[in-house]
VMD Tcl script that draws the C-alpha trace (Angstrom):
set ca {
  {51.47 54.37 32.56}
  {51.17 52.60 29.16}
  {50.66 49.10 30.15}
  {48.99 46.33 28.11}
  {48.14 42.91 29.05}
  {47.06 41.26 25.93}
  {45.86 38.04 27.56}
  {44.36 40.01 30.75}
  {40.38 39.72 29.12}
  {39.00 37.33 27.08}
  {37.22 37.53 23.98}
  {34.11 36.07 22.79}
  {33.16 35.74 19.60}
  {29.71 34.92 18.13}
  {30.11 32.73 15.19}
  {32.26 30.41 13.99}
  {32.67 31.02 10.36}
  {35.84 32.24 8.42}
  {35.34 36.25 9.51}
  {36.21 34.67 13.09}
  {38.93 32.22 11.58}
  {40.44 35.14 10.32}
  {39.88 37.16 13.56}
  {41.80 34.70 15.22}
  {44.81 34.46 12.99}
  {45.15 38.05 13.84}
  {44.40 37.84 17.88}
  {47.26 35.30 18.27}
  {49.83 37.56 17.18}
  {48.18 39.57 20.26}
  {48.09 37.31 23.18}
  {44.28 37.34 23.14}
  {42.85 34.64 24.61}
  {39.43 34.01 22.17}
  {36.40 31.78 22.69}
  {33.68 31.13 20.30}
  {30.21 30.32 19.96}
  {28.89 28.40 16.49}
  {26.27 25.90 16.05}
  {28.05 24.22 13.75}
  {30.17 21.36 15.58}
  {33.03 21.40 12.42}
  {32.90 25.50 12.59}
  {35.79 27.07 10.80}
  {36.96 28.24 14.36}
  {36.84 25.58 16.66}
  {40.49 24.15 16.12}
  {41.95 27.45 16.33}
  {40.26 29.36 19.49}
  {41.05 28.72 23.14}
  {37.95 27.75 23.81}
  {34.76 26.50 21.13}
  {31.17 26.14 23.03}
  {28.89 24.35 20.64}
  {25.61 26.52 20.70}
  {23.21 28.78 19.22}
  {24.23 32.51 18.92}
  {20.45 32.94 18.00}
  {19.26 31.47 21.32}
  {18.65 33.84 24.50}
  {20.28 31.38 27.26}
  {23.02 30.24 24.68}
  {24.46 33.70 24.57}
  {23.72 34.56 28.18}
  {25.71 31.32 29.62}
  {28.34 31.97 26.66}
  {28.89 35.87 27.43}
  {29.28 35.31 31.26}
  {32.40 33.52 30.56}
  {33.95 36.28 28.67}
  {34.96 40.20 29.12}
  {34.66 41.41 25.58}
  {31.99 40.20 23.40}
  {32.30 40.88 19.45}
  {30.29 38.94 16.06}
  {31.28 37.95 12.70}
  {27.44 37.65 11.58}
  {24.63 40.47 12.91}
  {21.50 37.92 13.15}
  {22.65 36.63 17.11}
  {20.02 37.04 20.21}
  {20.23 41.36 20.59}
  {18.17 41.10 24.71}
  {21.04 38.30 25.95}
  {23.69 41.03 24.72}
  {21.39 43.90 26.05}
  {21.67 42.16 29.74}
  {25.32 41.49 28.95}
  {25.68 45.19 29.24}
  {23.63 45.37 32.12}
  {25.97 43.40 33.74}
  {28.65 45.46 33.31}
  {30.46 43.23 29.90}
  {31.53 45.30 26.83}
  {29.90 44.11 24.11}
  {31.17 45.79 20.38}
  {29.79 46.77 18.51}
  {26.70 47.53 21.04}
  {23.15 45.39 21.22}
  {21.59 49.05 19.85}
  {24.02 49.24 17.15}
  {23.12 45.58 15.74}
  {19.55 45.77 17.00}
  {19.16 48.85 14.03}
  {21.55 46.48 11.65}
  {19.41 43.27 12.19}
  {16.22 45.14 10.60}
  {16.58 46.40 6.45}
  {13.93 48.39 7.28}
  {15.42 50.25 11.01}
  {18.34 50.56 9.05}
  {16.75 52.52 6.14}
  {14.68 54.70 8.56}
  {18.13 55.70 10.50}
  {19.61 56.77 6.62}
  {16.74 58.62 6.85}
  {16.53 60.44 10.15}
  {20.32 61.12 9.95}
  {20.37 62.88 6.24}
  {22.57 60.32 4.77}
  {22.02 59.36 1.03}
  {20.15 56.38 -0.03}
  {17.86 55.13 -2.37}
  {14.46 55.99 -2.39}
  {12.40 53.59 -0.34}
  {9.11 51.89 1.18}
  {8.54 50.07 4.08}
  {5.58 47.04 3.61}
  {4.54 44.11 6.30}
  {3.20 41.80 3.22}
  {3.54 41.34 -0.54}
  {-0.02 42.39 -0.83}
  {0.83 45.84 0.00}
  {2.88 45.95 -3.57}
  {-0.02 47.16 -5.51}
  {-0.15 49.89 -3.27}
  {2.98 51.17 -4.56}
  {3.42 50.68 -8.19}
  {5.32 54.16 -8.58}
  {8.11 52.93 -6.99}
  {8.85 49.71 -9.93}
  {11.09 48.83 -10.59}
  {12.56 48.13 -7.23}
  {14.82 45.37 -5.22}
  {12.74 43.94 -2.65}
  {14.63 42.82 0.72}
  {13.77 41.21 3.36}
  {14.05 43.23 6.66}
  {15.50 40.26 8.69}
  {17.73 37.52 8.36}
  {19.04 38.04 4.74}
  {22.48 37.17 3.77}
  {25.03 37.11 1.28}
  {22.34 37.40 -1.49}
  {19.90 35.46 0.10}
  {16.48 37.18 0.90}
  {16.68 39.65 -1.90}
  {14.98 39.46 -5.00}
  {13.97 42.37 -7.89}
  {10.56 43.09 -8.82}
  {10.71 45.00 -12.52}
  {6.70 44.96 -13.10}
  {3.33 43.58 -11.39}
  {4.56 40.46 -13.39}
  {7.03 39.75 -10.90}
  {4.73 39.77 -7.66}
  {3.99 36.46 -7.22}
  {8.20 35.77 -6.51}
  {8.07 38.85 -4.05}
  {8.76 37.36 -0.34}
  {5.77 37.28 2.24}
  {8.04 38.86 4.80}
  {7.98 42.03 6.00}
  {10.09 44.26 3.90}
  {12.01 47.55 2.39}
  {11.30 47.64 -1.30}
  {13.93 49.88 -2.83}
  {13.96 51.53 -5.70}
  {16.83 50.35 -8.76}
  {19.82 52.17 -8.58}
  {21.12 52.81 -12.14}
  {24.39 52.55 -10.97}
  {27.99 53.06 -12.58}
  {29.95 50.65 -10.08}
  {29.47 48.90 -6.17}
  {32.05 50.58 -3.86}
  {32.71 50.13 0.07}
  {34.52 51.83 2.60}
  {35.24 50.23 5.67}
  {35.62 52.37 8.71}
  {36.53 51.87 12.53}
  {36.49 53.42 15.93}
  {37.25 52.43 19.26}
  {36.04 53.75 22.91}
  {37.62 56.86 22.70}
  {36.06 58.00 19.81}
  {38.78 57.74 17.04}
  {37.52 57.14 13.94}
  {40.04 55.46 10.88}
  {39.10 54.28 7.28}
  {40.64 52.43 5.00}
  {40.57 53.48 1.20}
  {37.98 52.44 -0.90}
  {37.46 49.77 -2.74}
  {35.07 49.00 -5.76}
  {33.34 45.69 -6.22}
  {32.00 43.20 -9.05}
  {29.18 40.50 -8.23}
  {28.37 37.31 -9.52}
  {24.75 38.04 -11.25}
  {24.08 34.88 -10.42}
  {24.92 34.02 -6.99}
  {24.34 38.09 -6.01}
  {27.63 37.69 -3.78}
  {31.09 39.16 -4.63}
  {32.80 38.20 -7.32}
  {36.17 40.17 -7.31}
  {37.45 43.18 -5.71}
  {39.66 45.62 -6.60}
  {41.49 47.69 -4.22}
  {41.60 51.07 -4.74}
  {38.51 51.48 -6.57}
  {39.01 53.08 -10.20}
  {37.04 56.75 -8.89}
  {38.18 60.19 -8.81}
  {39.66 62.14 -5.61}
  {36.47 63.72 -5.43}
  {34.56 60.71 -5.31}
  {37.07 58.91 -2.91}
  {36.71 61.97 -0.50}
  {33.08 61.93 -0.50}
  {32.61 58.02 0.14}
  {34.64 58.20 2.63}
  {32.90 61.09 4.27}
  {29.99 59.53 3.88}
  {31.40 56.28 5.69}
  {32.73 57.80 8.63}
  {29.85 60.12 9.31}
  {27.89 57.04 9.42}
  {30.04 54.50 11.86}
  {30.01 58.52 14.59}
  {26.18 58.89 13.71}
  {25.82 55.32 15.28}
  {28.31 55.56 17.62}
  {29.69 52.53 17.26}
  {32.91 50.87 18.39}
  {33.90 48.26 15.86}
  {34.73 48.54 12.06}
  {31.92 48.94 9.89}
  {31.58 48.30 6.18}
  {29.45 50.79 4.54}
  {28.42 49.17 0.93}
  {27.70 51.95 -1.49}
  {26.48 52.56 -5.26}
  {28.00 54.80 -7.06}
  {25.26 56.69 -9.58}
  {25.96 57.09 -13.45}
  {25.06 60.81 -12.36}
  {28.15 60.73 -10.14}
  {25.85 60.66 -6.54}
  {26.99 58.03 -3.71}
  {23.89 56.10 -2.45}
  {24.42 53.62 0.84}
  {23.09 49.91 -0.08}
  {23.66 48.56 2.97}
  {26.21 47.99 5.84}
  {27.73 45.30 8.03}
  {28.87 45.81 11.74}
  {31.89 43.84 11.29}
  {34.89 42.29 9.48}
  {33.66 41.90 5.75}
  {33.78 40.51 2.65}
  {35.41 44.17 1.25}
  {37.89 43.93 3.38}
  {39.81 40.80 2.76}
  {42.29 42.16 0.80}
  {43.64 44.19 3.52}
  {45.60 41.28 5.03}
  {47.95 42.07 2.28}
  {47.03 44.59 0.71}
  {47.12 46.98 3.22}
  {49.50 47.77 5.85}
  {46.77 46.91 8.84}
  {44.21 44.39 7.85}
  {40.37 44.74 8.45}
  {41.18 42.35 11.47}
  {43.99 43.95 13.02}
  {41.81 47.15 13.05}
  {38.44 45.80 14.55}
  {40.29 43.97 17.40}
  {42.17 47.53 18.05}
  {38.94 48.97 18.03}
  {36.94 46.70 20.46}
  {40.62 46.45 23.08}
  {40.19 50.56 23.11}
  {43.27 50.67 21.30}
  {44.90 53.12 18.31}
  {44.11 52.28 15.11}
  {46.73 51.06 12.83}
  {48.02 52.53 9.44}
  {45.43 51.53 6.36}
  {47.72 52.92 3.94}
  {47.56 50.20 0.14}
  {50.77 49.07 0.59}
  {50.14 47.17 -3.09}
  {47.20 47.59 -5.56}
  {45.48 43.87 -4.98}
  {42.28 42.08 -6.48}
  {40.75 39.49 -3.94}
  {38.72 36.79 -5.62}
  {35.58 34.76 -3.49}
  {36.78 31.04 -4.15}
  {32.96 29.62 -4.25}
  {31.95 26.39 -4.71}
  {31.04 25.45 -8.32}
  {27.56 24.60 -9.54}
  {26.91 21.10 -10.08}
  {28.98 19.77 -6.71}
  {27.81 19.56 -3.29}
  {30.08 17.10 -0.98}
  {33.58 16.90 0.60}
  {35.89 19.45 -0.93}
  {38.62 19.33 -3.41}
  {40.18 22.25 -5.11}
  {41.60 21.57 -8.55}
  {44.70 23.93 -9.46}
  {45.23 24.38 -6.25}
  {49.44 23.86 -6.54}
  {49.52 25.58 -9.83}
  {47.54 28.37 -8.55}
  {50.54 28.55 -5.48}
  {53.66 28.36 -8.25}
  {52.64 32.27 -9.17}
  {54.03 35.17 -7.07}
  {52.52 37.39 -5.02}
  {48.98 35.05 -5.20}
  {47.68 34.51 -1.17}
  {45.10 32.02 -0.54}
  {43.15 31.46 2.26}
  {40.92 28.58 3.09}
  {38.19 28.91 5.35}
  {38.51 25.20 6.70}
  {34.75 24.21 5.39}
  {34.91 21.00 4.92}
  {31.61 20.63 2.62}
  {30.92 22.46 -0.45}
  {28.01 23.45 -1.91}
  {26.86 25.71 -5.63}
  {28.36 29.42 -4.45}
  {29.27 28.11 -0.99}
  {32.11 31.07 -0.05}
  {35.04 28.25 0.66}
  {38.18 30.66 0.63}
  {39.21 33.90 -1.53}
  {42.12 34.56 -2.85}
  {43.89 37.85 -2.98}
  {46.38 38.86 -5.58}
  {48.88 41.43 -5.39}
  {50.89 43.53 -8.12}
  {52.71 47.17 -8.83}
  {49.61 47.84 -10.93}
  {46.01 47.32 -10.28}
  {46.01 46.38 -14.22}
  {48.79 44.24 -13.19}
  {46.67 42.35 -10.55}
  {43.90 42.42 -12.44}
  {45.04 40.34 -15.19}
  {46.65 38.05 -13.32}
  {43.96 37.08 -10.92}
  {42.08 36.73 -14.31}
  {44.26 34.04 -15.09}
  {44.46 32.41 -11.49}
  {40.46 32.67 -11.43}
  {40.61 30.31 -14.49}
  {42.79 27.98 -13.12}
  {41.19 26.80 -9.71}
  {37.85 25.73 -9.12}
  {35.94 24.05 -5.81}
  {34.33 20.87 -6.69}
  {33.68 17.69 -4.88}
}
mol new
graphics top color blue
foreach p $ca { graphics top sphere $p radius 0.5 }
foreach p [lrange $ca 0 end-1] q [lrange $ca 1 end] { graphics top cylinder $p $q radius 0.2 }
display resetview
């Protein structure tokens, strides 16, 4: 018998940021009855779950004491305490996507090697405990150093072009990588639940801030040909059954001026690529992961409108209590969604909200999220 009891197991989330926020927004229209776990006291989700617990998600007995209280255990960030979730499955509570899964994630370099051992493309790379081992692999310059743990959204990532640039190169353990000459950034995000059914949404092509290394604007679907759509996506799903995972899964990717797909990197959870799908797409990145993790079918990803979501981040020059000039002339244009990701401090290229616009055209939405771009700005 078909039966569902949306409010029958509760879900714990670790992190409190706007992934979660946005997680939540969805779970309500579900019944599902969400905690959370930030250290942040004034965490994006803490007004809007059943039930906030103001710890670490880093910290073994945090997570333990959290996860006991809970059936289903999911993240919005990767970097939380892997052995407390390992003896959360001991003890019998789902946790998605698995410890193992984010235990490979967690580490640049583990994920590299699993590229690697399971044939799928990426850039050519190296694997060194300490800048000193640079010199010991000048062949590869130029290259994009990375941390293996603990980087995020741009942060612990730095390119090294000649022996000139060593003395920026981080101390940390590392992958260095070498450049991609690349035509364009593209993503596919991908889910599957217990049973094994794997779903993707279309993909999507992406332009960064230079500056801030963190997305800019994406466009949804990515200007590439059915040949190249078919093969990201291949790509993409053969990675989420290669892990096994239950969850959705963004799978970053460069596309080569040569016309070759190369994975950067990927995240174990809703992401950045995926905002767009709250109206953009008939299910949203959100809807899809919580189907996933509850065991349940995965919705329809068909672009229901081409869209452009713009990262709302906060502008150089102001750190302090937010205020968002344009906001009400931004709101006076059709078909513009914004979403604020209740932060109430901003900071230079703090993500504070995006903004997705939609249109008949992708030329359409382009322009005119062109124009709202120029009209609101985060200060303080």
């Amino acid at each position: 018998m078909d039966i569902f009891k949306g409010t029958g197991l509760r879900l714990g989330i670790l992190g409190g940021g706007q992934l979660g926020r946005m997680l939540i927004q969805k779970a309500i229209d579900y019944n599902f009855t969400v905690h959370v776990l930030d250290p942040d006291p004034d965490a994006p989700c803490r007004d809007l779950c059943s039930r906030f617990v103001n710890g670490s998600f880093r910290k073994f007995e945090d997570v333990m004491e959290f996860g006991k209280e809970v059936d289903i255990i999911t993240v919005e960030i990767e970097h939380v305490n892997v052995d407390a979730l390992e003896e959360l499955e001991r003890m019998g509570k789902k946790v998605y996507p698995q410890s193992r899964v984010l235990k490979v994630i967690q580490d640049k370099g583990l994920q590299k090697e699993f590229y690697r051992i399971n044939r799928i493309p990426t850039a050519e790379f190296r694997l060194i405990h300490d800048k000193t081992e640079l010199s010991s692999h000048l062949e590869m310059l130029p290259v994009m150093q990375k941390m293996r743990r603990s980087g995020y959204d741009g942060k612990g990532v730095t390119p090294l072009r000649s022996e000139k640039d060593f003395d920026k190169a981080f101390e940390d353990p590392s992958v260095i990588e070498k450049l991609v000459d690349f035509e364009k950034e593209i993503s596919v995000i991908v889910s599957r639940n217990a049973d094994g059914v794997i779903s993707h949404f279309p993909v999507v092509e992406l332009e960064f801030n230079s500056e801030a290394n963190l997305v800019e604007f994406l466009y949804s679907p990515a200007s590439v040909s059915p040949a190249i759509e078919e093969k990201a996506i291949k790509i993409a799903r053969e990675v989420i059954e290669r892990l096994e995972m239950i969850g959705v899964l963004a799978v970053e990717m460069f596309l080569t001026k040569d016309g070759d797909i190369l994975v950067n990197e990927m995240a174990p959870r809703p992401h950045n690529s995926g905002h767009q799908t709250i109206e953009g797409n008939v299910s949203s990145q959100y809807e899809q992961h919580l189907r996933a993790i509850y065991n349940l079918p995965p919705g329809d990803t068909s672009i229901t409108r081409p869209s452009v979501m713009i990262n709302l981040l906060g502008e150089k020059g102001y750190s302090g209590e937010a205020v968002y000039e344009g906001f009400a002339n931004v709101l006076r244009i059709p078909d513009v969604y914004v979403h604020l990701y209740g932060k109430k401090i901003t900071k230079p290229f703090r993500k504070m909200g995006h903004i997705t616009v939609t249109a008949d055209t992708l030329d359409e939405a382009r322009e005119k999220a062109m124009m709202v771009k120029s009209m609101i700005k985060v200060l303080s």
